[in-house]
C-alpha positions as a Markdown table, in Angstrom:
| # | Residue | x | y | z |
|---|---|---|---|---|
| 1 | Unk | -182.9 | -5.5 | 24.7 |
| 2 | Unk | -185.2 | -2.8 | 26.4 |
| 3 | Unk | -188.5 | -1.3 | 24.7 |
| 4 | Unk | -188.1 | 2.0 | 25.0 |
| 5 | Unk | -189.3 | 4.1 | 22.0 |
| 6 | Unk | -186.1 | 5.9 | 21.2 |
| 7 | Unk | -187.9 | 7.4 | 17.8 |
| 8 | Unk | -188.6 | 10.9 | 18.8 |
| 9 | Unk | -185.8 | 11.8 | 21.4 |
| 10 | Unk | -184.2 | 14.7 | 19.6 |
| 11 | Unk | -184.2 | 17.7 | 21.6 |
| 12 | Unk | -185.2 | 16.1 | 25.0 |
| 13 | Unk | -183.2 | 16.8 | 28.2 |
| 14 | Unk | -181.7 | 14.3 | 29.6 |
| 15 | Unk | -181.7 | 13.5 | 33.6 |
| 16 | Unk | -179.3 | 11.5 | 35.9 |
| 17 | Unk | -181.7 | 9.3 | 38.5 |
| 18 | Unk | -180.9 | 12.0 | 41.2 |
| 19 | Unk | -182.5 | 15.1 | 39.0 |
| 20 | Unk | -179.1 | 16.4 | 37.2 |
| 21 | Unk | -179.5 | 17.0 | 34.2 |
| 22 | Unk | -177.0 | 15.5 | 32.3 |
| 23 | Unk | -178.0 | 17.3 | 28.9 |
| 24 | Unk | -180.0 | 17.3 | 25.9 |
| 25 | Unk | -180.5 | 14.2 | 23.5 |
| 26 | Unk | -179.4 | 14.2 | 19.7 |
| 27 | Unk | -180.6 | 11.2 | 18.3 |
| 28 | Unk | -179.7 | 7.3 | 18.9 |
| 29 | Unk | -177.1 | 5.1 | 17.3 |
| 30 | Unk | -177.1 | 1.5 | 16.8 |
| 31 | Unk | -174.1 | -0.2 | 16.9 |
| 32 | Unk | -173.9 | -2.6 | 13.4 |
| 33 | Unk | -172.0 | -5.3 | 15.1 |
| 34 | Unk | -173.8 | -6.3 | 18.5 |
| 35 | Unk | -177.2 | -4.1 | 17.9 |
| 36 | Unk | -176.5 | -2.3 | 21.1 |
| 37 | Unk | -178.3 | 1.4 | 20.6 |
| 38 | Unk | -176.7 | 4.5 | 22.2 |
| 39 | Unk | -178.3 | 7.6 | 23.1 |
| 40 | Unk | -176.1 | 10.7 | 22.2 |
| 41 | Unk | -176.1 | 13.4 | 24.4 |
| 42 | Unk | -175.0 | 17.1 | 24.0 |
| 43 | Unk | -173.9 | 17.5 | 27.8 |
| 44 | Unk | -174.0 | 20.2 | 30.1 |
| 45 | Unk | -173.0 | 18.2 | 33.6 |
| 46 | Unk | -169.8 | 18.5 | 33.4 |
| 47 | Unk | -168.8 | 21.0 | 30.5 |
| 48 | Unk | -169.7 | 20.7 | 26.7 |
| 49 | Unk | -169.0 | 17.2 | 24.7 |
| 50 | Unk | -171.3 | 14.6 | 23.6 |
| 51 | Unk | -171.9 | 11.6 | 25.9 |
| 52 | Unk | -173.0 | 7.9 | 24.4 |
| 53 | Unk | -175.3 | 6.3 | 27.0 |
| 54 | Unk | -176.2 | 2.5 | 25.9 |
| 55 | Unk | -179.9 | 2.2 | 26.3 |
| 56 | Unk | -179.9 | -0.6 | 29.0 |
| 57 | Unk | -179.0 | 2.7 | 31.5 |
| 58 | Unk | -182.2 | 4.6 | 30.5 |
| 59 | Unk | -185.0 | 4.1 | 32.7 |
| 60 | Unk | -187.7 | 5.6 | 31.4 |
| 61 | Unk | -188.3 | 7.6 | 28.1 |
| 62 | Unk | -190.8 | 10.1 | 28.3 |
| 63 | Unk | -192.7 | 12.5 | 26.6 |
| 64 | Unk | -191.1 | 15.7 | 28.3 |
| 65 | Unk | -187.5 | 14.2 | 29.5 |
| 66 | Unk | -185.4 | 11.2 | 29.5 |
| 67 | Unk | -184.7 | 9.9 | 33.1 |
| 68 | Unk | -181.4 | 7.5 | 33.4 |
| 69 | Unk | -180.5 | 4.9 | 36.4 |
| 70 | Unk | -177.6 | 6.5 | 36.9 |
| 71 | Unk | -176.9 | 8.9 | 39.4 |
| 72 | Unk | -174.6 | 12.1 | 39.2 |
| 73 | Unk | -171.5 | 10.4 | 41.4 |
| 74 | Unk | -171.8 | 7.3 | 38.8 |
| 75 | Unk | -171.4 | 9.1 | 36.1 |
| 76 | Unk | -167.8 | 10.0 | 37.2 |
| 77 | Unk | -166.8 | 6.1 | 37.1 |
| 78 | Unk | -168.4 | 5.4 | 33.4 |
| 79 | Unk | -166.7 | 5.7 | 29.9 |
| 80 | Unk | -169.7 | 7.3 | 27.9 |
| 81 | Unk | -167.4 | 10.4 | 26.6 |
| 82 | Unk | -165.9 | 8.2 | 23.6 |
| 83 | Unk | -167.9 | 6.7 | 20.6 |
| 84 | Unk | -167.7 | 2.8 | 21.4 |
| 85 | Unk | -165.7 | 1.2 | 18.4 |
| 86 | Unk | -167.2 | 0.2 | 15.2 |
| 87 | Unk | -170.4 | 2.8 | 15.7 |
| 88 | Unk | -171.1 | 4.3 | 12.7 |
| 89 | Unk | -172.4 | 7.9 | 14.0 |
| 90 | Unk | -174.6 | 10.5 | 11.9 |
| 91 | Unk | -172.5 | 13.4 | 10.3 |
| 92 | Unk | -173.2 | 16.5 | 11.8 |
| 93 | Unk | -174.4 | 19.8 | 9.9 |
């Protein structure tokens, strides 16, 4: 499991590794069954939705932005635009 402090991520934008940014985070999930977090992310890259990036694919969490290993073309070949199953998500509003 990575280390990155996750508490205070609301609000922060969100960066592919090649500078796009991707969006702007909401707050992190943990999945009850495996303990895998998720990041959710109101996104901008490619039109409005949420995206639900597991935290292994961040690479660093800073204080002004969250940087991702993944570039802009990878993003194209990953399913983060679905909840993974069982992940109990916070309501909204």
């Amino acid at each position: 499991m990575s280390d990155h402090d996750l508490s205070d991520v609301a609000g922060k934008p969100v960066d592919t590794y090649d500078d796009e940014r991707l969006g702007i985070a909401e707050d992190v999930v943990t999945d009850p069954q495996s303990g895998r977090r998720y990041l959710i992310v109101a996104g901008t890259l490619f039109g409005t939705g949420k995206y639900y990036v597991p935290e292994e694919e961040i690479q660093r969490a800073g204080q002004y932005r969250i940087l991702l290993g993944t570039t802009r073309d990878d993003l194209k070949e990953l399913d983060w635009f679905a909840p993974p199953d069982g992940l109990d998500l916070p309501s909204s509003g």
